[in-house]
N, C-alpha and C positions, 0 to 999 in steps of 0.2 A: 232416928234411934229405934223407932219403931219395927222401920223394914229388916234394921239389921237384927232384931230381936226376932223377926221370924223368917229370916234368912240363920240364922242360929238351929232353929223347930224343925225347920225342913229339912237340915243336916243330918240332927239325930234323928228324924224318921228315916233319910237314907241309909244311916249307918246300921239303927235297930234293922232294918230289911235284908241288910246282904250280910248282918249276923247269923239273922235266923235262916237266912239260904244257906249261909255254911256249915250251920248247925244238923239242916238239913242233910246236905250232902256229906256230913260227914256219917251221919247215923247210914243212909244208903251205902256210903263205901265202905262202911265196916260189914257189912254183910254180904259183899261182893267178895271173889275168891280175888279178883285183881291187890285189893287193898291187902290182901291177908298176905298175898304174895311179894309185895311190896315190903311190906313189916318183918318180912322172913328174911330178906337177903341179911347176910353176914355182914358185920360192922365193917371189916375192910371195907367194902363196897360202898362204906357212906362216909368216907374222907376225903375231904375237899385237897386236890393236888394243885399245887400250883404251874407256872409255865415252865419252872424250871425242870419239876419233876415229869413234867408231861415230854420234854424234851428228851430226859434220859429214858424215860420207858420207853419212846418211839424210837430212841435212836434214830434222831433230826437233828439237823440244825436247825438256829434259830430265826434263820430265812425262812427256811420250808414252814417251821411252825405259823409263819404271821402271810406267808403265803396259805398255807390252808384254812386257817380263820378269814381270808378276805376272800379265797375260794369256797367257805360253806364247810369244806370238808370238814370240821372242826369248826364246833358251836361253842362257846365259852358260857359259862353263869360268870355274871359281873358281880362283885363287889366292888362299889365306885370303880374304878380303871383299874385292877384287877382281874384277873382273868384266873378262873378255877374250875376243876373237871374232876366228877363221881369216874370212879373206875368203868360204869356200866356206859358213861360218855363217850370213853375211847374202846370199846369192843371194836367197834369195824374195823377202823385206823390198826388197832393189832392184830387183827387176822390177815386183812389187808399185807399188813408188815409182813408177817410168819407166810404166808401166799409166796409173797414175790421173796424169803428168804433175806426179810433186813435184822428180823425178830428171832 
C-alpha cells in the first residue's frame, strides 16, 4: 500500500513538471511572432474537414484519398479512427491540384 501511495507522489511530481514546462512555453510562444501568426489565421482555416469534404475539395476519389494517406501525401489528425484536416493541411495537395489543372 505503501509503494502505491508513492507511486501516486511521483505522478503528480511528474504532472506538476510538464505543467509548468507548458506553462513555460506558453508564456515564450506568446512573445514569438510565430505564435501571434498562428492566432491570426482566419477562422475558416481552423475547421476541422472531414474525409468526405477533403474528397470533394481535391476532387479525388476515394481510392486516391486512402492511397495518399498510405502514401504520406496526406497526414490525417485522428479522432479515434476518424480522419480530419485544417484547411492549411491540404495547401500542397491544392496547388498540386491547380498545377496539373484537376482544381
Amino acid at each position: 500500500m505503501l509503494s502505491f501511495i508513492k507511486r501516486i507522489c511521483q505522478q503528480l511530481e511528474n504532472i506538476t513538471q510538464l505543467l509548468e514546462k507548458s506553462v513555460h512555453q506558453d508564456e515564450v510562444c506568446s512573445s514569438t511572432k510565430a505564435c501571434h501568426d498562428a492566432e491570426a489565421d482566419p477562422p475558416q482555416m481552423l475547421v476541422l474537414l472531414d474525409i468526405n469534404q477533403v474528397i470533394d475539395l481535391l476532387k479525388i476519389s476515394e481510392a486516391t484519398y486512402y492511397r495518399w494517406v498510405k502514401q504520406g501525401e496526406l497526414i490525417p489528425r485522428r479522432k479515434g479512427k476518424r480522419h480530419y484536416y485544417y484547411m492549411s493541411d491540404l495547401d500542397r495537395q491544392l496547388k498540386e491540384g491547380r498545377r496539373r489543372g484537376r482544381i
